[in-house]
N, CA, C and O atoms as a printed pandas DataFrame, in Angstrom:
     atom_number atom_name residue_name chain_id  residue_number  x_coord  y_coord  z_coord
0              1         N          UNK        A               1  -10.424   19.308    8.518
1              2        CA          UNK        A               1   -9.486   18.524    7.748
2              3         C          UNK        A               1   -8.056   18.893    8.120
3              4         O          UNK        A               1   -7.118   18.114    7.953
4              5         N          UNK        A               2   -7.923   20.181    8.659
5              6        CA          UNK        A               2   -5.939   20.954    8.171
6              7         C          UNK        A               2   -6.140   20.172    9.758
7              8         O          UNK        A               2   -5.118   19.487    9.808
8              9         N          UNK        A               3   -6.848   19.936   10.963
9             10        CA          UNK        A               3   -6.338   19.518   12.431
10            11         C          UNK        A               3   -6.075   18.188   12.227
11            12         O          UNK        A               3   -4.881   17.945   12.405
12            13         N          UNK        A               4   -6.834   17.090   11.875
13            14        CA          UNK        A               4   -7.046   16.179   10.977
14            15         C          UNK        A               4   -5.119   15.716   10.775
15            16         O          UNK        A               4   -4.357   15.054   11.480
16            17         N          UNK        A               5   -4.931   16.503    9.386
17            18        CA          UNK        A               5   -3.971   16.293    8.579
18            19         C          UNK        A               5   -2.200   16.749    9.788
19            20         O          UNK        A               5   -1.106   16.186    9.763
20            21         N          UNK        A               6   -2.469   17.418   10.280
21            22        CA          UNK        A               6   -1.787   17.659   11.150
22            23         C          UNK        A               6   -1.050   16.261   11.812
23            24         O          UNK        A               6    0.169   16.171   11.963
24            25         N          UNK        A               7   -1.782   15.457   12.086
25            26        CA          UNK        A               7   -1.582   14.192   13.145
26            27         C          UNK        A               7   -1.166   13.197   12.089
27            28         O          UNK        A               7   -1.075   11.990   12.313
28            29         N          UNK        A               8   -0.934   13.732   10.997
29            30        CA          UNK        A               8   -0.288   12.480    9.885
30            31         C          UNK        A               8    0.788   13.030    9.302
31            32         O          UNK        A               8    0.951   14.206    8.977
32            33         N          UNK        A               9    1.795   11.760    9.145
33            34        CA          UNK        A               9    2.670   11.584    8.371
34            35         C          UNK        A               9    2.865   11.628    6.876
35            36         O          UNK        A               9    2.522   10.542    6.409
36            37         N          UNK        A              10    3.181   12.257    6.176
37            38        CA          UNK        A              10    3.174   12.188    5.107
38            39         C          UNK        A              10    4.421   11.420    4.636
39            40         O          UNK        A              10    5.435   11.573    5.317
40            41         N          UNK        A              11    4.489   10.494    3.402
41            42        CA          UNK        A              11    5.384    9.602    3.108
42            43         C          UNK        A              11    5.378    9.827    1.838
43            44         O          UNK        A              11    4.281    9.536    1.361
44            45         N          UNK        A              12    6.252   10.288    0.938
45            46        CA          UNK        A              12    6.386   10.774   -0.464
46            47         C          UNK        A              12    6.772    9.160   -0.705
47            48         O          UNK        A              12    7.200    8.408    0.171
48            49         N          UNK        A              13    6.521    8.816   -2.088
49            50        CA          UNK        A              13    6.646    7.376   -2.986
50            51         C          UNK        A              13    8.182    7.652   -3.349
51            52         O          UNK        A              13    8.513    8.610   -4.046
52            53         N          UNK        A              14    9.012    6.807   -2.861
53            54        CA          UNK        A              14   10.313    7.261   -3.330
54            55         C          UNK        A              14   10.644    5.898   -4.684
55            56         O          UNK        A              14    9.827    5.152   -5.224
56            57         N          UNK        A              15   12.027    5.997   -4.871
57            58        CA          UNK        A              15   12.580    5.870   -6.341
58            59         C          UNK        A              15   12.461    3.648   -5.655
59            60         O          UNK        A              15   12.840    2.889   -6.546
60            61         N          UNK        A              16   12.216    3.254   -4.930
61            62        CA          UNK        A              16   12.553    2.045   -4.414
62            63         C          UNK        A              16   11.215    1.531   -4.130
63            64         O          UNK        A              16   10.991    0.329   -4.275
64            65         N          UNK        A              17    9.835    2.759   -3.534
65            66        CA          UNK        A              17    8.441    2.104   -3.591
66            67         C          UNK        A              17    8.094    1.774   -4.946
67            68         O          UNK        A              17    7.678    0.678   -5.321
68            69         N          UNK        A              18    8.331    2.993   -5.798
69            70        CA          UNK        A              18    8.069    2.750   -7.437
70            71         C          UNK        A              18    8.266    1.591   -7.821
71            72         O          UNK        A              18    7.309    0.943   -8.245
72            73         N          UNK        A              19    9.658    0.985   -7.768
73            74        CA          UNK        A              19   10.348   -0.025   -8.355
74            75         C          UNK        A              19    9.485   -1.113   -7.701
75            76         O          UNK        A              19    8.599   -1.485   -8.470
76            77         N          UNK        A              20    9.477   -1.650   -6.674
77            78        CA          UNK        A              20    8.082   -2.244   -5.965
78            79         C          UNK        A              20    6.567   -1.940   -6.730
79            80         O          UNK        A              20    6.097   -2.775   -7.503
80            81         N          UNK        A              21    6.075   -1.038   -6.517
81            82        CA          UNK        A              21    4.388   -1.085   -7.142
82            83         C          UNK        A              21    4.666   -1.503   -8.408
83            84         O          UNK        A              21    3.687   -1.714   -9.124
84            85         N          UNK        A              22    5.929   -1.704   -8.940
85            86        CA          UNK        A              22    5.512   -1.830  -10.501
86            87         C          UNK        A              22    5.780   -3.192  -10.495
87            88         O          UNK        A              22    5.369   -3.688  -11.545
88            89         N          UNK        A              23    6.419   -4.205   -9.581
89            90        CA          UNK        A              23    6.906   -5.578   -9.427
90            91         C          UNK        A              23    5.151   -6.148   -9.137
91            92         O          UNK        A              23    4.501   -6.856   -9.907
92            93         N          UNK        A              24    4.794   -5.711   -8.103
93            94        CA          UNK        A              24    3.580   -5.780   -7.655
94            95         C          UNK        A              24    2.576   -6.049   -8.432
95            96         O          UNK        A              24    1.954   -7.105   -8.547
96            97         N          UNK        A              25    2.348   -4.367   -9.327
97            98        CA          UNK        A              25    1.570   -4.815   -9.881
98            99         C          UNK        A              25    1.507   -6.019  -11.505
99           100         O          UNK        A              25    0.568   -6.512  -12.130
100          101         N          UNK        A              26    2.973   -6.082  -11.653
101          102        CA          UNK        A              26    3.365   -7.375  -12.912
102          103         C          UNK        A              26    2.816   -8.936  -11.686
103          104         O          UNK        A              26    2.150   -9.851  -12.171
104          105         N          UNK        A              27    2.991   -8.947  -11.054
105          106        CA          UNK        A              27    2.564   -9.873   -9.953
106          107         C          UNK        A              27    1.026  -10.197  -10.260
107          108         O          UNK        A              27    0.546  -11.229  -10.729
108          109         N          UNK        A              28    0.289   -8.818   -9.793
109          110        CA          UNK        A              28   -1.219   -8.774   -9.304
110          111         C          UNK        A              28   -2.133   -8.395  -10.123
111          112         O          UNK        A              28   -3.319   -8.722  -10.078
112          113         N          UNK        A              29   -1.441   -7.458  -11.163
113          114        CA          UNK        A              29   -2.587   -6.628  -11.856
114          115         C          UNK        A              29   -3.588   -7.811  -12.414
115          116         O          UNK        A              29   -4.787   -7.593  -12.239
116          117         N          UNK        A              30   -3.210   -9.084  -13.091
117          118        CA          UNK        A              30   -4.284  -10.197  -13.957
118          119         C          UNK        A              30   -4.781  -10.842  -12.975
119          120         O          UNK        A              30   -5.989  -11.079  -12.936
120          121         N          UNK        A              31   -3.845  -11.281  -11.907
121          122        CA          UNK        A              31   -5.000  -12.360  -10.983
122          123         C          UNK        A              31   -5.786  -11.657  -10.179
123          124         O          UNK        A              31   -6.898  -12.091   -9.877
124          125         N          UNK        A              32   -5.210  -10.181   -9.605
125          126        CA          UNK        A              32   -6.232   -9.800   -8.054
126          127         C          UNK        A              32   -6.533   -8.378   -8.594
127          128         O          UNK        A              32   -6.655   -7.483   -7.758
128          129         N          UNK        A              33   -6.687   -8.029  -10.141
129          130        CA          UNK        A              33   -7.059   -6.604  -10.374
130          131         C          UNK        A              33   -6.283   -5.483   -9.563
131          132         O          UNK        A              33   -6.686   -4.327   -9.431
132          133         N          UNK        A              34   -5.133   -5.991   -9.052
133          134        CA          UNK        A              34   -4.306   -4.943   -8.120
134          135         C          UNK        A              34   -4.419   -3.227   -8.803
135          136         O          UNK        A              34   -5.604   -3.167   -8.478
136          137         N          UNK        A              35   -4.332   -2.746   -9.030
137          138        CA          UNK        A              35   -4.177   -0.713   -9.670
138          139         C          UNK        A              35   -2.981    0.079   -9.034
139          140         O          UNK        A              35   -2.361    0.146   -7.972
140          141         N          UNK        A              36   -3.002    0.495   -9.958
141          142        CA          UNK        A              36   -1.494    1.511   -9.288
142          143         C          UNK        A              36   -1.614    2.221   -7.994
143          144         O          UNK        A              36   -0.697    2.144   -7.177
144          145         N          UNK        A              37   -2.622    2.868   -7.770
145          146        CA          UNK        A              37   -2.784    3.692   -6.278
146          147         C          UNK        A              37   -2.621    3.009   -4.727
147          148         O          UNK        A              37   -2.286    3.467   -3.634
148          149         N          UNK        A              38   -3.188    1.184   -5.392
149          150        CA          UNK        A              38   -3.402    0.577   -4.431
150          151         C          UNK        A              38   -1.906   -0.224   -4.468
151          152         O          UNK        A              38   -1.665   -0.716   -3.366
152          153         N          UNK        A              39   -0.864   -0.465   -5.457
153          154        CA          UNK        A              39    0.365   -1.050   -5.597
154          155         C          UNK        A              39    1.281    0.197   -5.010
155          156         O          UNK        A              39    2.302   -0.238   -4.476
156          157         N          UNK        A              40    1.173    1.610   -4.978
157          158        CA          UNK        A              40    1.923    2.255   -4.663
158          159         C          UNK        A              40    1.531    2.440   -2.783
159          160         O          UNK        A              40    2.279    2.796   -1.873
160          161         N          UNK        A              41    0.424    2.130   -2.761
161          162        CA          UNK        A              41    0.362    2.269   -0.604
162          163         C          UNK        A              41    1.015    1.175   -0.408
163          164         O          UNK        A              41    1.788    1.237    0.548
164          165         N          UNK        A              42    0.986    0.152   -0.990
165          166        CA          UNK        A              42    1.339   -1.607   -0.642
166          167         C          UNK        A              42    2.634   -1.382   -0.526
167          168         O          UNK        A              42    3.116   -1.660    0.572
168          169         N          UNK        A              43    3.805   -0.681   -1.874
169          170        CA          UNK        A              43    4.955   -0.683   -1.907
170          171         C          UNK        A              43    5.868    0.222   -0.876
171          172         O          UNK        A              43    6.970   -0.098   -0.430
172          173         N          UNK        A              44    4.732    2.092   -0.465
173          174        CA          UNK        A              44    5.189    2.144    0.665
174          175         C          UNK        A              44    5.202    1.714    1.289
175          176         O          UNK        A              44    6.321    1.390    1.689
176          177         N          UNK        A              45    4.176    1.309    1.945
177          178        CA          UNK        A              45    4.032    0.200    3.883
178          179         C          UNK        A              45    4.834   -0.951    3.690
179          180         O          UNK        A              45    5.010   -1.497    4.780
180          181         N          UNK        A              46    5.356   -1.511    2.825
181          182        CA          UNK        A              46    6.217   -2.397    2.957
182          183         C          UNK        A              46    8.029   -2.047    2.993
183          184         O          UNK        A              46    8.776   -2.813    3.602
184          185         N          UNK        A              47    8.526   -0.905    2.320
185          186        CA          UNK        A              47    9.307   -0.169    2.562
186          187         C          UNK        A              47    9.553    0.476    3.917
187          188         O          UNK        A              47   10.544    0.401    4.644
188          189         N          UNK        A              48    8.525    1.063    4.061
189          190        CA          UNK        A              48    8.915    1.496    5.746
190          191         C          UNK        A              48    8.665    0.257    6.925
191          192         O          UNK        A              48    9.063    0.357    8.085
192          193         N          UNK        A              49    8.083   -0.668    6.494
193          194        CA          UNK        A              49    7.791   -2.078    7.510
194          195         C          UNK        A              49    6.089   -1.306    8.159
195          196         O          UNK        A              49    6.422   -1.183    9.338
196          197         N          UNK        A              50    5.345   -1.033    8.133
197          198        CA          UNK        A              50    4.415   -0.371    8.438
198          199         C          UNK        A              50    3.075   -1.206    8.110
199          200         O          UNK        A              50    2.841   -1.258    6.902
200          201         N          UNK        A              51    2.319   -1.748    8.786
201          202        CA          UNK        A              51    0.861   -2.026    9.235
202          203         C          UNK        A              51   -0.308   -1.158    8.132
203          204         O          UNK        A              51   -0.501    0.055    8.212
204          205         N          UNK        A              52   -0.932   -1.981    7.229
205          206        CA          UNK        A              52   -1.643   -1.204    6.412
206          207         C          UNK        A              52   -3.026   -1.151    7.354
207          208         O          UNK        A              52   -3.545   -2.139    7.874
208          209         N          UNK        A              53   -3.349   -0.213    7.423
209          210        CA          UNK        A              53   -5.115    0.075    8.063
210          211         C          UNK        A              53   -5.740    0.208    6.859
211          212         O          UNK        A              53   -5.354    1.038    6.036
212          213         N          UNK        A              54   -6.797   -0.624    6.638
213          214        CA          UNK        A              54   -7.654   -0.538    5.557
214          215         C          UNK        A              54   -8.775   -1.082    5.869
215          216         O          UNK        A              54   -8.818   -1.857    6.824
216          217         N          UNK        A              55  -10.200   -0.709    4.931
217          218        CA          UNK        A              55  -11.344   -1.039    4.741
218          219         C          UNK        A              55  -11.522   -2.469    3.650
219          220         O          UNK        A              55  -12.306   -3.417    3.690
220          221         N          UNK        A              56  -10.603   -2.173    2.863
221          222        CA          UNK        A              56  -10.171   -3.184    1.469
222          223         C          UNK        A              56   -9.338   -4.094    1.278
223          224         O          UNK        A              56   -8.703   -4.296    0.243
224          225         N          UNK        A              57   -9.279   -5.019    2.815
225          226        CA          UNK        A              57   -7.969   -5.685    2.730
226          227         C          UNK        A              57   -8.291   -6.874    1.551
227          228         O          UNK        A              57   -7.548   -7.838    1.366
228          229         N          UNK        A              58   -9.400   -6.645    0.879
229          230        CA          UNK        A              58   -9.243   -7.960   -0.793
230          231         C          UNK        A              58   -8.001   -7.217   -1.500
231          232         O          UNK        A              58   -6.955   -7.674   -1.962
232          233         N          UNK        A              59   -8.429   -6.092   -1.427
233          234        CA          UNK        A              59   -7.197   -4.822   -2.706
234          235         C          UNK        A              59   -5.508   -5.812   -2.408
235          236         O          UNK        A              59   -4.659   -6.075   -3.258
236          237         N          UNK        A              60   -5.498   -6.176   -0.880
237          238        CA          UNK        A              60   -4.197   -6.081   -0.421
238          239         C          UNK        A              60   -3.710   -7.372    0.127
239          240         O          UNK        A              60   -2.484   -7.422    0.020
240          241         N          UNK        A              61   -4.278   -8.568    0.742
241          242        CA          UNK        A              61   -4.192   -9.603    1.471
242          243         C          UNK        A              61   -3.625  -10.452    0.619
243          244         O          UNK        A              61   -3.388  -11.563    1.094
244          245         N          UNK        A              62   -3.267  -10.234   -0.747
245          246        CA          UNK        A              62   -2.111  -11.242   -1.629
246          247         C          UNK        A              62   -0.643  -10.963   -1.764
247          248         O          UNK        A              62    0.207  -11.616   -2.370
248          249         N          UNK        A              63   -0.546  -10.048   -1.191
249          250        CA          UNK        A              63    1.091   -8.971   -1.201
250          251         C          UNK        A              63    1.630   -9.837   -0.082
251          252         O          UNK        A              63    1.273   -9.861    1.096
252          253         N          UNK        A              64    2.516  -10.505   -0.664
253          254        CA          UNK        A              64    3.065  -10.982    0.474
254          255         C          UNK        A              64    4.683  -10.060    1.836
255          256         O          UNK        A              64    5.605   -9.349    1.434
256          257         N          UNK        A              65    4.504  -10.343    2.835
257          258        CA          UNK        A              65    5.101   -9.430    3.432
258          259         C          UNK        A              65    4.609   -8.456    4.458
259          260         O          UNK        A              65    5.053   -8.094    5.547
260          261         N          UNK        A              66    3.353   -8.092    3.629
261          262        CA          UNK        A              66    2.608   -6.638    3.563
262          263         C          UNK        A              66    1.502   -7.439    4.691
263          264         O          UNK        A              66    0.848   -8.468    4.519
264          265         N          UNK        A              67    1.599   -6.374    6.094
265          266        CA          UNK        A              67    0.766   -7.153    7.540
266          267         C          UNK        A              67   -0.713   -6.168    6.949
267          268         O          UNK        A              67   -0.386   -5.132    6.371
268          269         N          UNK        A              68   -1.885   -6.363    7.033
269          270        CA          UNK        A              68   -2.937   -5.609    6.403
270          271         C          UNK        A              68   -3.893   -6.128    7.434
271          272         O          UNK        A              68   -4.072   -7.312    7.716
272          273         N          UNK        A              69   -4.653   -4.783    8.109
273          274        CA          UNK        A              69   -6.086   -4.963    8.918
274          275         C          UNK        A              69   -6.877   -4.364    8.993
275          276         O          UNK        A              69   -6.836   -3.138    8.901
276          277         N          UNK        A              70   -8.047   -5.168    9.224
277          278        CA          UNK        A              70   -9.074   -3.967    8.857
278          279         C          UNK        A              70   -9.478   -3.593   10.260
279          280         O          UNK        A              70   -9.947   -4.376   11.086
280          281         N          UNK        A              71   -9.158   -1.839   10.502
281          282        CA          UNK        A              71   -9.690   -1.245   11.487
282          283         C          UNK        A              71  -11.406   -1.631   12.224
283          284         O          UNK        A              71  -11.675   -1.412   13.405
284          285         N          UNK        A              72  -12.019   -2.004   11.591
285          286        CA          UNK        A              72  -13.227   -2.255   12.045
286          287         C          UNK        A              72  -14.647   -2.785   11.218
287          288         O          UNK        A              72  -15.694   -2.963   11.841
């Protein structure tokens, strides 16, 4: 896991993703069950302009903006 973790970036949720996941989820939470964990990756990767890799692109493919693919 620590060689793993090594080769990643870590991206702390700053004061501007917040303000986002919470737009987001007033947006998503009733129509697409959006959740906070999944409104706060959405609000980073869209802050930094960044490509979501996911398994769950239902969680994410209504965010508009937000480029989302599924690795495989």
């Amino acid at each position: 896991v620590q060689q793993f973790l090594q080769r990643v970036t870590i991206l702390p949720v700053s004061a501007t993703a917040s303000q986002t996941a919470y737009q987001l989820m007033e947006s998503f939470f009733l129509s697409h069950g959006l959740l906070t964990p999944d409104a706060l990756i959405a609000a980073t990767a869209l802050e930094h302009g960044l490509t979501l890799y996911t398994r769950n692109v239902r969680h994410f493919q209504m965010i508009p903006g937000l480029t989302v693919v599924q690795p495989y």
